[in-house]
N, C-alpha and C positions, 0 to 999 in steps of 0.2 A: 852819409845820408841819414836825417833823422825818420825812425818810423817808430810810429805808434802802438804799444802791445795792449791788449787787456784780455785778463781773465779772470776767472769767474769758476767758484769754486760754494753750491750749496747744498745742503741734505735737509731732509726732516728729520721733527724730534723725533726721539726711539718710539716704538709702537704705533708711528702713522703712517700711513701708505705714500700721502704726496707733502711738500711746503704748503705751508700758507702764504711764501714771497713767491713772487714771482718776478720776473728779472728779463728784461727786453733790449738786446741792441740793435740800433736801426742806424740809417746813412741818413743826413741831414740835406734838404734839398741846398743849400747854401755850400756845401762842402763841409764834410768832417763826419762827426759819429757824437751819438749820444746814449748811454746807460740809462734805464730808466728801471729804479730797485721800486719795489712796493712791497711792506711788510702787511697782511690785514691782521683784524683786532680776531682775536680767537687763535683758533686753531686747525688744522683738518680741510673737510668741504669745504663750511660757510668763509673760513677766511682764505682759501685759493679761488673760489668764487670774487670774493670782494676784491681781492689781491688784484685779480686778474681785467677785472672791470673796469678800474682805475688804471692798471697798465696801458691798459690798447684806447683807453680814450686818451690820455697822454700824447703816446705812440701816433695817434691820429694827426692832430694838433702841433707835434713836430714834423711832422712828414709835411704837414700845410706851410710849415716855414716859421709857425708862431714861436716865439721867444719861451727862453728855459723859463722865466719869472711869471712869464703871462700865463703858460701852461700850468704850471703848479697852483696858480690861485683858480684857474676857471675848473681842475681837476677838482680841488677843495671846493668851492662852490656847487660843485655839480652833487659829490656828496654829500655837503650839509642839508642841501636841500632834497636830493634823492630817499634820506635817512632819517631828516629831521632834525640830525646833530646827535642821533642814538648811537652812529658807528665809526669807527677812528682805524685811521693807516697810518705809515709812517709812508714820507715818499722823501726819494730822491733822483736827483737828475745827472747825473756827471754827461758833460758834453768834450770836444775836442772839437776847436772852431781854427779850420785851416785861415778862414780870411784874416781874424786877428789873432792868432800865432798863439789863443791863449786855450786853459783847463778854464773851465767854469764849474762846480758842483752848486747845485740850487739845494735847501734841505729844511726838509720838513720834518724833523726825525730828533728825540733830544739826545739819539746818539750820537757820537761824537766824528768826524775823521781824520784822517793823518798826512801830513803831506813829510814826503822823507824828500832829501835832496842835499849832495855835498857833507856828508857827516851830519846834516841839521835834520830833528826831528819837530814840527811843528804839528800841536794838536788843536785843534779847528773845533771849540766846545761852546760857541756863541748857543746861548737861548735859544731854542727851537720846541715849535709845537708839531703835532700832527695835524693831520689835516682830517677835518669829517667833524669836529667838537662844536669849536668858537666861531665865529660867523667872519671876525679879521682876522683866521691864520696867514702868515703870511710866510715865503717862502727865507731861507738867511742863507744870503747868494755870494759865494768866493770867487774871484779870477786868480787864476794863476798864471804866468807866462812859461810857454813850455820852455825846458832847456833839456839837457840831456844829460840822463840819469834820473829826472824827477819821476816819482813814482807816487800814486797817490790811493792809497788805501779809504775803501769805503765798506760798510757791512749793514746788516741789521743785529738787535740788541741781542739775539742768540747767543753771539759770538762771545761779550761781555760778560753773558752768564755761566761760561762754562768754568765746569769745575765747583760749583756755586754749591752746588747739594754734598759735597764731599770736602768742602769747607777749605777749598783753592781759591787760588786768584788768577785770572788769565795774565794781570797785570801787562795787559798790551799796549802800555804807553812805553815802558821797561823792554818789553822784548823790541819793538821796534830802533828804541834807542839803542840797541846792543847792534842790529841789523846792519850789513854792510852791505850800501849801496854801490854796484858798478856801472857805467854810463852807459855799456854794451847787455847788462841782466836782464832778459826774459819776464814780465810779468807773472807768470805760470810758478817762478820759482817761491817767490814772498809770497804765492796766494795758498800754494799748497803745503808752503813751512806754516803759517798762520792755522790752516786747516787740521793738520798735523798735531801740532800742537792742542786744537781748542779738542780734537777727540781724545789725544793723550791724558789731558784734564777731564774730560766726562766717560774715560774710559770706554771708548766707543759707543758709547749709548747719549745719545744727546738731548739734553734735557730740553731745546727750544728748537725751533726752524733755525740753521746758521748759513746766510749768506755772504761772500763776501766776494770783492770786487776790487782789482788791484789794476790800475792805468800806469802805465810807464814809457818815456821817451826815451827811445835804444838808440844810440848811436851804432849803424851796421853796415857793412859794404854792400850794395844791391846792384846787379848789371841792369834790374828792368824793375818797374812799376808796380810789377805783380801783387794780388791784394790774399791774404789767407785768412782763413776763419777755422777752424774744427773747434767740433762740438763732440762730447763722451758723454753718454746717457747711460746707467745700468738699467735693463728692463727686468725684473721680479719674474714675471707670469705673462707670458702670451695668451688672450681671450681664445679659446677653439669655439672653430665655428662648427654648430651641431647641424646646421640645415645644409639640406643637398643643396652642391654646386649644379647648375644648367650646363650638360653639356652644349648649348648653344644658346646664343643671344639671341629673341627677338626683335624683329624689329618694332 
């Protein structure tokens, strides 16, 4: 039985408290699942604010059933107009459509992604703008058909830049070619070698927000249907609450 892994592996740069991506998966009412990454323009508050704005109107819009393509332009439309054309994200859409058996990535982003499969690495760097500038950005949409072992790497430009300030190269077009893909491997494992890596390069202090997003078709034995998700979160600092608790509720 083919099943579907993804994971998803992000931090912020060194010295900020949260990302400015933020990164959304939801069930599609048609059957399947879609990624929805949003980089905003900054850093900090204002761009998880923006980030986050753009997600869950997306978010919205898919859950209505609207197409990867349509969502991306009415997303950018909303913010050129919202902005003026003063503020820019990066977005992308990775979907998994049970009814035609294919990957779909929609991308508004000039970074680049990867698709691994069979010993073949193919990198996926067609022209792309963000969205929030130009009044026609428009989304630059791949199909894939799933088969098993295909694994398909996406990020925001953080990832790209590590090691940038200490005069490295992630060269992640290289390590992925080096990467050995098996039909039964775990998404979790290429997402957190990837991750591994881009800190080994900014030696644990990272100079940008790094997201990144790894889909893979597992070939696996299953007796039942059953669906999983876990989520790891580190939390820093618990708020203490200074005001007295009620010992009773009124009504």
């Amino acid at each position: 039985m083919l099943h579907i892994d993804i994971a998803v592996v992000k931090v912020p740069r060194s010295g900020a408290s949260e990302s400015g991506d933020t990164l959304e998966v939801i069930e599609r009412p048609g059957g399947g699942l879609s990624v929805v990454l949003v980089d905003g323009q900054g850093s900090g508050r204002g761009a998880k604010t923006l980030s986050n704005l753009i997600a869950t109107r997306a978010m919205t819009q898919l859950k209505d059933g609207a197409r990867d393509g349509v969502v991306a332009r009415a997303v950018h439309d909303y913010l050129y107009t919202y902005r003026m054309g003063q503020a820019s994200a990066t977005l992308n859409i990775l979907s998994i459509d049970f009814a035609s058996g294919s990957l779909r990535v929609s991308r508004n982003n000039p970074a680049p992604f990867f698709v691994l499969s069979e010993g073949e690495v193919q990198l996926h760097n067609e022209p792309s703008t963000p969205i929030g500038l130009h009044p026609l950005a428009r989304p630059v949409i791949t199909e894939i058909a799933l088969r098993p072992g295909l694994q398909v790497v996406m990020f925001t430009d953080g990832l790209l830049k590590a090691g940038e300030r200490y005069g490295v190269d992630m060269e992640l077009g290289n390590y992925l070619a080096g990467w050995r893909v098996e039909t039964d491997q775990p998404a979790t494992t290429l997402a957190e070698a990837l991750f591994n890596r881009a800190m080994e390069l900014d030696r644990n202090e990272p100079a940008d927000d790094i997201s990144i997003v790894v889909a893979a078709v597992v070939a696996r034995e299953s007796a039942h249907r059953a669906r999983r998700m876990t989520v790891s979160v580190p939390i820093e600092r618990v708020a203490e609450r200074h005001d007295e608790i009620p010992n009773s509720i009124d009504d």
